[in-house]
N, C-alpha and C positions, 0 to 999 in steps of 0.2 A: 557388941552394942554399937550403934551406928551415932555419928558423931552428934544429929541432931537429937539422940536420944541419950546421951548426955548432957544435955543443956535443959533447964527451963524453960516451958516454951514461953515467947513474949505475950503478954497481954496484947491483945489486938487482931487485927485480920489476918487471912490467909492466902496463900499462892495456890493455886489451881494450873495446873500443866495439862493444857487439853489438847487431844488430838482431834484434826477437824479432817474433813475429806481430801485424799489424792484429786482428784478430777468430778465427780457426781455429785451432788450439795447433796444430796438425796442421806447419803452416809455418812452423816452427824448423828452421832447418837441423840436419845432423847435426854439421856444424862447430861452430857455434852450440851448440848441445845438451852438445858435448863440453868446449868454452871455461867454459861457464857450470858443469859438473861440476868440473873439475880448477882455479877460480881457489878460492884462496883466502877471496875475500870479493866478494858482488857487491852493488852500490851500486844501488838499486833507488827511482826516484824516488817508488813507494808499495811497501812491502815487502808491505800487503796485498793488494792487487790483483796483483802478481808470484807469489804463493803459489799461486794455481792452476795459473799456468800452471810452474812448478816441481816442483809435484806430480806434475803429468800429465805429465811425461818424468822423473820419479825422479830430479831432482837434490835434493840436501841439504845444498850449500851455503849456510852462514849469510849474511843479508840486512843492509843496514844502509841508514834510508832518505836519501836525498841529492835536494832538491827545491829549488824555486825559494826557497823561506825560510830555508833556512841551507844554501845551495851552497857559499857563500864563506868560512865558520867550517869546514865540514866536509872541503872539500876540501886545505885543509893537512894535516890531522890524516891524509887517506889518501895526499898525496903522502908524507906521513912513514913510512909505513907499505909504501911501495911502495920507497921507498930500502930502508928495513930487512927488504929481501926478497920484500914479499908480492904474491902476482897477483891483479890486483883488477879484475873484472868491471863492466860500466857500463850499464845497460837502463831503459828509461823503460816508462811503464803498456802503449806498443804502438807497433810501429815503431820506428823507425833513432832513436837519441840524435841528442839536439842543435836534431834539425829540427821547433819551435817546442814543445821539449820542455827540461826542465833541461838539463847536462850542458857545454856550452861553457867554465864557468871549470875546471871540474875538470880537461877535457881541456888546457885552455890552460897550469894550472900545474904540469902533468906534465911538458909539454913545454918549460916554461922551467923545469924542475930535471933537462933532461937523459933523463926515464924512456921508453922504446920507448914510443909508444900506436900499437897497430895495428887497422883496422877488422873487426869480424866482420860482411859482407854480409848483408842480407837483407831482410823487406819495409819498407814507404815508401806511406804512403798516399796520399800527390801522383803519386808514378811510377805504382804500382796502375792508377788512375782513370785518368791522362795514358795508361797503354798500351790502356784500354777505353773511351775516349773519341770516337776518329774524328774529333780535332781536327787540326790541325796540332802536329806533337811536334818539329820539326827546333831553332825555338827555342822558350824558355818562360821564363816569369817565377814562379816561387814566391811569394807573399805573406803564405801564415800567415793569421792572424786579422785579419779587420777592425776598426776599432773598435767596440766596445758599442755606443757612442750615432747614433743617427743623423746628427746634423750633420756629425759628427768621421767618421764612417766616408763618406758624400756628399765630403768635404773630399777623402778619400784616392781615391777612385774621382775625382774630376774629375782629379786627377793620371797618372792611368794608361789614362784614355780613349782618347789617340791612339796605343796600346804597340800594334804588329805583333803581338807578342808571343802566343802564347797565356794564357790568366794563371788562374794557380791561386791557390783559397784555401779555407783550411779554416774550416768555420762550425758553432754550434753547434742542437742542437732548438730552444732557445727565443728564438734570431735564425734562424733561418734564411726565414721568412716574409718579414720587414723585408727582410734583408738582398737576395735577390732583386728585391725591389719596388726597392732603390734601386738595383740593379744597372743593371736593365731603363730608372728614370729615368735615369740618367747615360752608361749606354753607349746607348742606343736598344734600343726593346721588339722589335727586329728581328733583334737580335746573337745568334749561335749559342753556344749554350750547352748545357752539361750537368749534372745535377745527381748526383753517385755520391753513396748511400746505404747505412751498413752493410757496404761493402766484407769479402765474404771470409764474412760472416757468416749465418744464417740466412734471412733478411730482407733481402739484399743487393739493391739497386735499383739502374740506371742510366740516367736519363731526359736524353733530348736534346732538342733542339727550340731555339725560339727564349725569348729571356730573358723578354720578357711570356706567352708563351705558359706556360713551366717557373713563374714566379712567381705565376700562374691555377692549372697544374693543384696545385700543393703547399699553395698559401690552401686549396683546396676539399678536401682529402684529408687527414684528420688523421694517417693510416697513413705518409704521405710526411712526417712532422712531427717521427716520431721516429729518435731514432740520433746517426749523427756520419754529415758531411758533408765532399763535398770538390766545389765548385763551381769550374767551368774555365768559361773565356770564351773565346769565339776572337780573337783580336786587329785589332787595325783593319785592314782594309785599304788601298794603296796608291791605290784609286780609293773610298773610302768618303768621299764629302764632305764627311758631317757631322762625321768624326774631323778631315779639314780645314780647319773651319772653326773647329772648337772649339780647336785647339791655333793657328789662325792667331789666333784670339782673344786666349787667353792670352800669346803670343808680342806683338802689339800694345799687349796691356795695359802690358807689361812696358816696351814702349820707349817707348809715348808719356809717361811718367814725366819722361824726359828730350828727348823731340824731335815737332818739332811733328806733329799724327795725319794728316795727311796723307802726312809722309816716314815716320811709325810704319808706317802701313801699307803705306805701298809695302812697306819691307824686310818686313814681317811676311809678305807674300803672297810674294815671294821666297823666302822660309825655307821656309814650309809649304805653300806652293800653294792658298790658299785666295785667294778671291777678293777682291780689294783693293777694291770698291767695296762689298762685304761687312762687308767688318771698319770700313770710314772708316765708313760710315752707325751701325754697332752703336754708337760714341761710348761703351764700355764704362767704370767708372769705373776711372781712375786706379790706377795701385798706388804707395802710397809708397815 
């Protein structure tokens, strides 16, 4: 049983988590469209950038804006506001709330003072991409933003080298050059990839290919430079050695700390199937 269905619900209004369009107004739902007319007040993580698309389906509810800098001041003041009756709307600048957009503590302290929050469906620029893809969809990993810098974002991609997984992330114009090039370094310039561009919108792109190849064509193309990004990677495969070797690595690393690199590797090549005379030769340093 889930935590708000152990509570009473409070007497009073309710939260509504609407998803509004990636890029097309056109892709509000009619649900959508009707939630965001009849709440009360919608919580709009730029009220300016919501304005259009408010416009352009005639709703004329007043905005109030609720963003990563005062989530946590602002959202008392609307649970209070949602006891004392009112229906209160929740949408980020594009796409589903939450998913690497504000909206998480708001929803969090509705739900621990008791108030209904129920989802309004609709687009998701991760699922978008993942259903134009031609990846594998059955699993997947989300990731959001990588980091800015390049060491720190290398850091996180050596972690997630050996995922089956397919792996999404969202990037922006003025990394997404870098960020490819380090993809292509850390998973192999071989690994299948795609890069979605503009989803939904004028200028909408979706380039597949392999990760050195996609990180070549987008250097040379400054047209492929601009927008918003959502870059999916295909996950390691089961027979993909170098994903084998890399995480029998890391898996060695970790036990020779405590046991001599000969018995490190044996178990390391039992864990990940890479090859034990691989990993003893590599003599990788130490993890404290």
């Amino acid at each position: 049983m889930s935590r708000q269905d152990d509570k009473p619900l409070a007497a009073g209004g309710k939260l509504f988590v609407v998803a509004t369009p990636i890029g097309n107004l056109d892709d509000l739902s009619p649900r959508a469209r009707a939630t965001l007319a009849q709440a009360d007040l919608i919580a709009a993580e730029d009220t300016r950038h919501s304005a259009a698309l408010l416009r352009h389906h005639g709703i004329a509810t007043r905005t109030l804006a609720l963003h990563e800098h005062n989530e946590r001041e602002a959202s008392a003041d609307l649970v209070r506001r949602m006891q004392g009756g009112a229906n209160i709307a929740l949408i980020s600048d594009a796409g589903t709330p939450l998913v690497s957009d504000p909206g998480y503590r708001l929803v969090r302290a509705a739900r621990a003072a008791g108030i209904p929050v129920s989802p309004i469906p609709g687009a998701c620029a991760a699922i978008a991409a993942l259903s134009a893809a031609g990846l594998p969809s059955d699993r997947f990993a989300f990731e959001g933003f990588l980091p800015a810098k390049s060491a720190a974002r290398r850091a996180a991609l050596q972690v997630l080298r050996a995922d089956p997984r397919t792996l999404i992330f969202y990037e922006s114009s003025h990394r997404i050059v870098e960020s490819l090039a380090d993809l292509a370094a850390e998973f192999g310039g071989e690994r299948e990839a795609v890069v979605a561009r503009e989803l939904t919108k004028q200028f909408e792109t979706v380039l597949d290919g392999t990760l050195a190849g996609l990180a070549q064509r987008v250097a040379g193309d400054a047209d492929q430079q601009r927008g918003e990004f959502v870059v999916l990677v295909k996950g390691a495969g089961d027979d993909d050695d170098a994903a084998k070797l890399i995480e029998g690595l890391r898996v060695y690393r970790i036990l020779s700390a405590e046991l001599p690199p000969s018995r490190a590797a044996k178990l390391a090549a039992e864990i990940t199937g890479a090859p034990r005379k691989a990993l003893y030769s590599a003599q990788g340093p130490r993890e404290a």
